[in-house]
LUMMAR-839601 format. One record per residue: residue number from 1; residue in three letters; x, y, z of N, C-alpha, C, O in turn. Coordinates in steps of 0.05 Angstrom, whole numbers, always signed. Atoms other than C-alpha are relative to their C-alpha. Layout:
(NUM ALA (X Y Z) (X Y Z) (X Y Z) (X Y Z))
...
! end
This chain:
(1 UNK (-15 -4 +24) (+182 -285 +982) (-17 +19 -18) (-41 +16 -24))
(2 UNK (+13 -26 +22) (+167 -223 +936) (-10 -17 -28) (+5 -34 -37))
(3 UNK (+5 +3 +22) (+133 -239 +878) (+19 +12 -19) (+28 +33 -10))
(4 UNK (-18 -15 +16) (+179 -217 +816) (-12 +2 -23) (+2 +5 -43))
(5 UNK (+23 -4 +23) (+122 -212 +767) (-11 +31 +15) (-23 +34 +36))
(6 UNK (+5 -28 -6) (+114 -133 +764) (-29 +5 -14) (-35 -3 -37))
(7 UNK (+26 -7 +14) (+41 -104 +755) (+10 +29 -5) (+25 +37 +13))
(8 UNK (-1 -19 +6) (+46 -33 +722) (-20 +22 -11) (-29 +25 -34))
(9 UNK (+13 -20 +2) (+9 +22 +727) (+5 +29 -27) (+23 +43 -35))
(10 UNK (-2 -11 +36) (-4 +60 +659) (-12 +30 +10) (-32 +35 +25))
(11 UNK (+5 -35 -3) (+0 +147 +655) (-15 +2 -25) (-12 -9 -46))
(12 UNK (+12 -2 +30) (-52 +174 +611) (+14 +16 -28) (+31 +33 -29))
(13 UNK (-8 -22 +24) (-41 +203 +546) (+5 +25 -3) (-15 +38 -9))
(14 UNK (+7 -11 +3) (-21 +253 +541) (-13 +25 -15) (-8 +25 -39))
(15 UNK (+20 -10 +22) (-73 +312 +516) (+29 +21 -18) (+50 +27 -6))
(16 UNK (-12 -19 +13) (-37 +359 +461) (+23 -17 -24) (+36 -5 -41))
(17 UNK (-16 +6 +5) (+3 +300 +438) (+0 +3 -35) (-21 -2 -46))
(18 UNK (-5 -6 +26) (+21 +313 +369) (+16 -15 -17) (+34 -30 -9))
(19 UNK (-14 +23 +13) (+44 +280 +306) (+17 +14 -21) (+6 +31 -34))
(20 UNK (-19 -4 +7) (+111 +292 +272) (+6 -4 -16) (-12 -18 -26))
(21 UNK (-6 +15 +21) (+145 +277 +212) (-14 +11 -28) (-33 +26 -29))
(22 UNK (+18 -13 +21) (+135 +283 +132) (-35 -14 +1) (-44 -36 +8))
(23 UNK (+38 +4 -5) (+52 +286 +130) (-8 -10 +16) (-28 -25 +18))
(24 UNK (+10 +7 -28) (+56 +279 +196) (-10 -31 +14) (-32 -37 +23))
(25 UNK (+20 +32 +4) (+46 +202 +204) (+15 -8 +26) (+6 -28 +37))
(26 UNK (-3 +19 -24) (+87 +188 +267) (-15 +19 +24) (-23 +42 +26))
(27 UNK (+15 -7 -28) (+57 +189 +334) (+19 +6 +20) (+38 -9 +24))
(28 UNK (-25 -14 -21) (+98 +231 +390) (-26 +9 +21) (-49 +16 +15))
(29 UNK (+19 -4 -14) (+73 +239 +464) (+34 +10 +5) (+58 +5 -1))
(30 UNK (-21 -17 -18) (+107 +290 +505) (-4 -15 +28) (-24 -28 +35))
(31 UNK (+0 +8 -26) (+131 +274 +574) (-14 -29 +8) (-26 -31 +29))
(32 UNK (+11 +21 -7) (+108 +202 +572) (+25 -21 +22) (+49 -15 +18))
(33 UNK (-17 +9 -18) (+145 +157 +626) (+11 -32 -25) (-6 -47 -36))
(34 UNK (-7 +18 +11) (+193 +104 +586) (-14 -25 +14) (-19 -29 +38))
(35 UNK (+6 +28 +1) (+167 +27 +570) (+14 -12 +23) (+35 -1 +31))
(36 UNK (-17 +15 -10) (+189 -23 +614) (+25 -15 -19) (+29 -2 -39))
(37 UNK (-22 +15 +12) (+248 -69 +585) (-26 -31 -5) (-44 -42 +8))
(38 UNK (+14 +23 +4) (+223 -125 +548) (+2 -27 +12) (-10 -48 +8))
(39 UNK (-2 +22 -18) (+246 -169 +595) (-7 -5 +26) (+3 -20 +43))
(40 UNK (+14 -4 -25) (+200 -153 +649) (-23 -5 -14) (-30 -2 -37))
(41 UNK (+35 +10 +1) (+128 -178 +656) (-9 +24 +10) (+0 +40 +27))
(42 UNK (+14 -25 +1) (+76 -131 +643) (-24 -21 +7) (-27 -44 -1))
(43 UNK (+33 +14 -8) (+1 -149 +676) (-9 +40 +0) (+1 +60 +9))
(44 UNK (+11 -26 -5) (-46 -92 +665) (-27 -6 +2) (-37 -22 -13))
(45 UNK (+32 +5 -9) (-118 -92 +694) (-8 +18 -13) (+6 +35 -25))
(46 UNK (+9 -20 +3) (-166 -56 +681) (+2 +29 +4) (+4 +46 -13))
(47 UNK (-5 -24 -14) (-162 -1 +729) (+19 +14 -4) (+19 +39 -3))
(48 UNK (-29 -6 +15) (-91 +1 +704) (-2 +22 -12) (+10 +42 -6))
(49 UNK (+1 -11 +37) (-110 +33 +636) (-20 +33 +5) (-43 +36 +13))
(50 UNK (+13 -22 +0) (-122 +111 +631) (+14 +17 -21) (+36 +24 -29))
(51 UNK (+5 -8 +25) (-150 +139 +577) (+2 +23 +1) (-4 +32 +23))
(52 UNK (+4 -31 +9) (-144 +214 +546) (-2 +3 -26) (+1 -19 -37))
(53 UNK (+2 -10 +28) (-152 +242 +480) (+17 -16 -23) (+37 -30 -17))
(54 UNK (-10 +19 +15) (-135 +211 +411) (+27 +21 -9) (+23 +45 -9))
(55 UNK (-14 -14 +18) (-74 +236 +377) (-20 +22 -20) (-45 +21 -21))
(56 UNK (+6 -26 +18) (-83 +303 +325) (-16 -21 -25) (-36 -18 -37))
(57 UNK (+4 +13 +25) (-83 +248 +275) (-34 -18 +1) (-47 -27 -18))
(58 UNK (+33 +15 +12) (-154 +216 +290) (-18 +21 +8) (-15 +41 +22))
(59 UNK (+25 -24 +0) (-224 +249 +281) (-7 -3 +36) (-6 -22 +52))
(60 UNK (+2 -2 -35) (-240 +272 +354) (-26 -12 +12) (-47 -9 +0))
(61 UNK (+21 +14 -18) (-286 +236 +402) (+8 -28 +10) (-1 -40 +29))
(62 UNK (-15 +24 -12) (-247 +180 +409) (+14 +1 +24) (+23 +22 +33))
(63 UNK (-28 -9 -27) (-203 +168 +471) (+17 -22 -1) (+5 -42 -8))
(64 UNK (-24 +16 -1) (-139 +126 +476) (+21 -5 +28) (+23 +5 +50))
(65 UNK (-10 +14 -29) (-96 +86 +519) (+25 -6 -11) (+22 -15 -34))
(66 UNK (-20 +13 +11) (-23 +69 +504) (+10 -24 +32) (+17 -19 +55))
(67 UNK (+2 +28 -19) (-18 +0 +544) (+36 -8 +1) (+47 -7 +23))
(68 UNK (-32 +6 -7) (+62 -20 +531) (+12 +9 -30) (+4 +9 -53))
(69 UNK (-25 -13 +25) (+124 +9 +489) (-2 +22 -3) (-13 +32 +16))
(70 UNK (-2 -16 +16) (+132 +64 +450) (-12 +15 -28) (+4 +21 -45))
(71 UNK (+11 +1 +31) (+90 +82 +388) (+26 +14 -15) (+31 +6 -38))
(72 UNK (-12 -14 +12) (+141 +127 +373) (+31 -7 -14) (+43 +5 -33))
(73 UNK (-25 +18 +17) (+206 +79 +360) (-1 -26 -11) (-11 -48 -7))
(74 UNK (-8 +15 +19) (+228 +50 +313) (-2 -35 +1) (-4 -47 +23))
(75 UNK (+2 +27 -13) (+225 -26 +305) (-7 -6 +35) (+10 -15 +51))
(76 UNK (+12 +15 -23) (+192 -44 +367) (-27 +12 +6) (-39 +34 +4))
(77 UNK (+36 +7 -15) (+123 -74 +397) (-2 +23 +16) (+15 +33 +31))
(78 UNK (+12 -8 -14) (+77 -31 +419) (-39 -2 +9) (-47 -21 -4))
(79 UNK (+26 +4 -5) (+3 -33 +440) (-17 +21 +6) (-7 +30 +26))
(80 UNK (+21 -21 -7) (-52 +19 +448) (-32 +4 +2) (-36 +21 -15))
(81 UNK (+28 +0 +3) (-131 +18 +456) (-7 +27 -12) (+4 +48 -6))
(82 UNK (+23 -20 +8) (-180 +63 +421) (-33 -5 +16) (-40 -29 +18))
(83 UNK (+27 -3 -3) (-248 +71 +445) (-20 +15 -13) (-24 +36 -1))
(84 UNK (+20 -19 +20) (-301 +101 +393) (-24 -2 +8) (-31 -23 +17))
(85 UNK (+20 -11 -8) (-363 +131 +407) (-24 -14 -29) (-18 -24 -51))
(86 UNK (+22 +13 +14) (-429 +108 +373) (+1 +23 -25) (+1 +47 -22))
(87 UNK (+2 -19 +19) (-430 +137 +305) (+37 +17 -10) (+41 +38 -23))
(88 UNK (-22 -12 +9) (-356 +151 +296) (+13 -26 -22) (+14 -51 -23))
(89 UNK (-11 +11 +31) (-321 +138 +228) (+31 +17 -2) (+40 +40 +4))
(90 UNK (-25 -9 -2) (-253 +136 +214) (+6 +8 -38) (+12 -16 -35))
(91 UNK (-4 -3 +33) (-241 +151 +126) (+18 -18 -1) (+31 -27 +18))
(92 UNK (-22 +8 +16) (-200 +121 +86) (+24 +3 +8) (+30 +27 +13))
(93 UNK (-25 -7 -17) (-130 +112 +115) (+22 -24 -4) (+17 -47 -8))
(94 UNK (-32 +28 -7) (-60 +66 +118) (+13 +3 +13) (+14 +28 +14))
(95 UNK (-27 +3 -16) (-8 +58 +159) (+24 -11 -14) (+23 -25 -34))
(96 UNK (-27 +3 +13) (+69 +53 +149) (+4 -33 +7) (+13 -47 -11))
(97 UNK (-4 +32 -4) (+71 -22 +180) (-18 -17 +7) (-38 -4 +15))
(98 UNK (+19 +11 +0) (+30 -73 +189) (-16 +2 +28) (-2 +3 +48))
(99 UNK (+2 +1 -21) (-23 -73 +242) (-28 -20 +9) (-46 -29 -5))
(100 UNK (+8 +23 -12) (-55 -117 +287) (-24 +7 +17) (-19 +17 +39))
(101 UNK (+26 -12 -23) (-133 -103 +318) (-16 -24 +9) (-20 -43 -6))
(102 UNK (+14 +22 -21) (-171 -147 +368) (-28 +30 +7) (-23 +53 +12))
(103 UNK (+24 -4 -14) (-248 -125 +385) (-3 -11 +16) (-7 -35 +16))
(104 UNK (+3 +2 -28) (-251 -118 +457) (-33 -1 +2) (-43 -20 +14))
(105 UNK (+27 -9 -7) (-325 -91 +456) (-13 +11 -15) (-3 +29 -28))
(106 UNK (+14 -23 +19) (-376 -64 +419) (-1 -19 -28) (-1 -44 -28))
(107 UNK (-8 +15 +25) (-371 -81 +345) (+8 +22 -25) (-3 +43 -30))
(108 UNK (-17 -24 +18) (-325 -47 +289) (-6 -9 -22) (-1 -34 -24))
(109 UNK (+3 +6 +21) (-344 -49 +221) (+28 +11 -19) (+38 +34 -16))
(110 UNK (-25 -5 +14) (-284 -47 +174) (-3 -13 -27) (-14 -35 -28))
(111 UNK (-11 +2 +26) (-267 -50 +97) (+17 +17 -12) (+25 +38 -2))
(112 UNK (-23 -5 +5) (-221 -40 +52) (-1 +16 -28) (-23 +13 -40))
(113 UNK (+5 -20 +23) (-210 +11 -12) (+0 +25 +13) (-2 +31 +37))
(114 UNK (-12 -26 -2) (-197 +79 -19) (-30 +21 +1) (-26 +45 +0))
(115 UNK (+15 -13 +10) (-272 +100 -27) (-21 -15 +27) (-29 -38 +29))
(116 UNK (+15 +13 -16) (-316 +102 +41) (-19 -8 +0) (-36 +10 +1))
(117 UNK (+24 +13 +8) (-371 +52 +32) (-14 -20 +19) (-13 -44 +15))
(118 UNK (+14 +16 -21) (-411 +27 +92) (+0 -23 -12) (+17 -39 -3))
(119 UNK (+17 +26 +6) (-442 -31 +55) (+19 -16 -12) (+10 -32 -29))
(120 UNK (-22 +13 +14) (-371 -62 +34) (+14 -3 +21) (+34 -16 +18))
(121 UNK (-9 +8 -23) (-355 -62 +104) (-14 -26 +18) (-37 -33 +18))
(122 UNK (+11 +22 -17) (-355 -122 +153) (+0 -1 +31) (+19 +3 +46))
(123 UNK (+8 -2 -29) (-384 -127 +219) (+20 -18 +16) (+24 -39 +4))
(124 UNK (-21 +6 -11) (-329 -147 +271) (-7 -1 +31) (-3 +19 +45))
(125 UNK (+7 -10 -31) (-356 -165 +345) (+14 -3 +18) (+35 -4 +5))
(126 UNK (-11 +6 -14) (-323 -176 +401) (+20 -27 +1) (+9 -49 -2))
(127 UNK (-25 +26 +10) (-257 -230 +394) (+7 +8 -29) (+29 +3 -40))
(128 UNK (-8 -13 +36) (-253 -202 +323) (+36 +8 -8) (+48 +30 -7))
(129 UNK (-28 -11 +8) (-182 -202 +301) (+3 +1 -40) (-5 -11 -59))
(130 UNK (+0 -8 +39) (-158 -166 +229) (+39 +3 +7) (+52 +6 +28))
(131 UNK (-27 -10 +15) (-88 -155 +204) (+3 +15 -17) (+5 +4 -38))
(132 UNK (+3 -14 +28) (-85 -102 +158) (+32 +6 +1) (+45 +13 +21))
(133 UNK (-25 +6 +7) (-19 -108 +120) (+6 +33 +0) (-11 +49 +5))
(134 UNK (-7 -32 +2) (+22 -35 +111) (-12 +8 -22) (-21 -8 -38))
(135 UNK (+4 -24 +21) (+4 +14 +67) (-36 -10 -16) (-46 +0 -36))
(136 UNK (+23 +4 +5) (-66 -22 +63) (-24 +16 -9) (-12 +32 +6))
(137 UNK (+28 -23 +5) (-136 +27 +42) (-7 -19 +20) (-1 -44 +20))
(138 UNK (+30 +18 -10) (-190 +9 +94) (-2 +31 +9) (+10 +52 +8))
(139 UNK (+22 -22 -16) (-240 +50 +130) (-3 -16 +20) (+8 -37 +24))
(140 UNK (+12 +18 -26) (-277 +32 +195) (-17 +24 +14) (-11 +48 +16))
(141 UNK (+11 -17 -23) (-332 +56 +243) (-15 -17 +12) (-16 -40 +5))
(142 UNK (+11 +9 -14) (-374 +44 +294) (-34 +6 +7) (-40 +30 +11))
(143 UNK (+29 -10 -4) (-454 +44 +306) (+1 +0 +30) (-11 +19 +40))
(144 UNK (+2 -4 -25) (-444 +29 +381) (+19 +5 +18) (+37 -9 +10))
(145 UNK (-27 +1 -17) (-391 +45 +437) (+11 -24 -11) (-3 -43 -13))
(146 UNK (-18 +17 +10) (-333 +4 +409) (+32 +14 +17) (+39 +37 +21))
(147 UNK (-22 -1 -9) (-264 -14 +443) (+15 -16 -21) (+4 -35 -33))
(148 UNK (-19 +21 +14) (-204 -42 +404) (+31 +0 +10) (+40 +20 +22))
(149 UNK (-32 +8 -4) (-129 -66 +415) (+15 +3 -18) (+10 -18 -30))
(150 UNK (-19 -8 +19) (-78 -44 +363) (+23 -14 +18) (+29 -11 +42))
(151 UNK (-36 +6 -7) (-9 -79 +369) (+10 +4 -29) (-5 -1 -47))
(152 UNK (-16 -9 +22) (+42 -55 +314) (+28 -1 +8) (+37 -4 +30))
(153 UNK (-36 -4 -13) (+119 -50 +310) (-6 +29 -10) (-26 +36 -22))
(154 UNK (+5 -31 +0) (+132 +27 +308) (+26 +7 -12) (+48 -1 -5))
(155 UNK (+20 -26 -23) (+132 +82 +292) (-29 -2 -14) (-36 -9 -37))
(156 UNK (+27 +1 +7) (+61 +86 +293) (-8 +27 -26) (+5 +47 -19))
(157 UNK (+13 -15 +21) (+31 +132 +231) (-37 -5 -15) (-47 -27 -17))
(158 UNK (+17 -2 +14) (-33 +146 +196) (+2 +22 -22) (+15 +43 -19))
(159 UNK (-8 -20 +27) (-39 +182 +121) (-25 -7 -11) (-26 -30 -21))
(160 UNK (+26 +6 +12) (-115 +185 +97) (+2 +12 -25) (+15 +31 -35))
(161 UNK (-10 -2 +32) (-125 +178 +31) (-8 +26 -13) (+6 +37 -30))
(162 UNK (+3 -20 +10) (-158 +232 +16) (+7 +25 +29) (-1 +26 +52))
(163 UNK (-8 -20 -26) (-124 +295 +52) (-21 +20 +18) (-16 +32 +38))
(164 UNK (+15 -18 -16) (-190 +334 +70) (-12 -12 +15) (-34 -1 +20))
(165 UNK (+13 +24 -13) (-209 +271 +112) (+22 +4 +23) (+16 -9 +44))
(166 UNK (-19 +2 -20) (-143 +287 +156) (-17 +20 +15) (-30 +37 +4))
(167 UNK (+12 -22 -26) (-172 +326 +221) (+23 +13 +1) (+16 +35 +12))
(168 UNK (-22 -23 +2) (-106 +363 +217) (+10 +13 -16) (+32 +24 -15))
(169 UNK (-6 -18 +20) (-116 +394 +157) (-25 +16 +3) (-23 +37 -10))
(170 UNK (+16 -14 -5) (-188 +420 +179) (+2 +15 +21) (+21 +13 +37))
(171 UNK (+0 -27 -14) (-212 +482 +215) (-18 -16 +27) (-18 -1 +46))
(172 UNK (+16 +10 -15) (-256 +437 +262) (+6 -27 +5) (-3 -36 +26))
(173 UNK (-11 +27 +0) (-228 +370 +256) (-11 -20 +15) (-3 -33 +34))
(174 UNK (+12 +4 -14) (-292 +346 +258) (-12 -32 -19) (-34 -42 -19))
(175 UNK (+3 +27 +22) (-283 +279 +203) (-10 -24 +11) (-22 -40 -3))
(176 UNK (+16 +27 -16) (-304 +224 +261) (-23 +0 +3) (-36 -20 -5))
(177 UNK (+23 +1 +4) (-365 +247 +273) (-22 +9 -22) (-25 +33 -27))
(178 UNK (+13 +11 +20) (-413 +229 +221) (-33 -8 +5) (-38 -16 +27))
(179 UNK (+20 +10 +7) (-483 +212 +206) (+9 -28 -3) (+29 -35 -15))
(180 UNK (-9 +25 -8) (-493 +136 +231) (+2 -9 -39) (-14 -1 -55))
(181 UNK (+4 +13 +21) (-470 +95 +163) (-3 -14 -10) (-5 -10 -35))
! end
């Protein structure tokens, strides 16, 4: 007898994907292969999960994973990993709905306010879960390789508070990497 519990193999990101919309806050992948139906079991391993480049919208060095759904519609679950590099910082930033992060690895330092301030941030290690409600201020970075889990209902967006902190309004869009802070 077949098993009827489907394992699914995940396409990477892909690179060039670009973000849409006024000030650009939703997340759009070209050519990505539609979600399953939420009425199918999703198992994803490790090996599963392949990573490529972050969206336009984060500072570069990061790499990303979109694990199940859509970031890009409307009311509905989605999920996605980040992976940040030792020394990457994200500014001041919110999102349109609320979202949901789990520390896989590493450890993510995160606070909240409109004004980026290492020492008002809190260390977050591995099992680490936050909620940051919509339209929240925080910051966040990382001193060592760091992985995280994002689940959100979509569409996914980012809008940093201050606009010369967006990497898609610089000539180098080079705002993640940073002097450790």
């Amino acid at each position: 007898m077949r098993n009827s519990t489907r394992s699914r193999s995940l396409r990477p990101v892909v690179a060039g994907a670009a973000l849409l919309g006024m000030g650009g806050t939703t997340l759009a992948h070209a050519a990505r292969p539609a979600a399953p139906a939420a009425s199918q079991h999703i198992m994803v391993k490790p090996e599963d999960v392949h990573w490529g480049p972050p969206v336009a919208a984060l500072p570069p060095g990061a790499r990303m994973a979109v694990i199940e759904g859509d970031p890009t519609v409307a009311g509905k679950l989605f999920t996605f990993r980040f992976r940040f590099p030792a020394g990457y910082r994200l500014p001041p930033h919110f999102h349109p709905a609320d979202e949901h992060v789990t520390v896989l690895s590493g450890e993510l330092f995160m606070g909240t306010g409109e004004k980026f301030d290492a020492s008002k941030a809190e260390a977050l290690p591995p099992g680490s879960f936050v909620v940051m409600p919509a339209n929240q201020r925080h910051f966040a970075f990382a001193r060592q390789p760091t992985e995280i889990q994002v689940h959100a209902v979509g569409p996914w967006g980012i809008t940093y508070v201050n606009p010369k902190d967006d990497p898609r309004n610089t000539a180098t869009g080079d705002a993640g990497m940073q002097e450790e802070p």
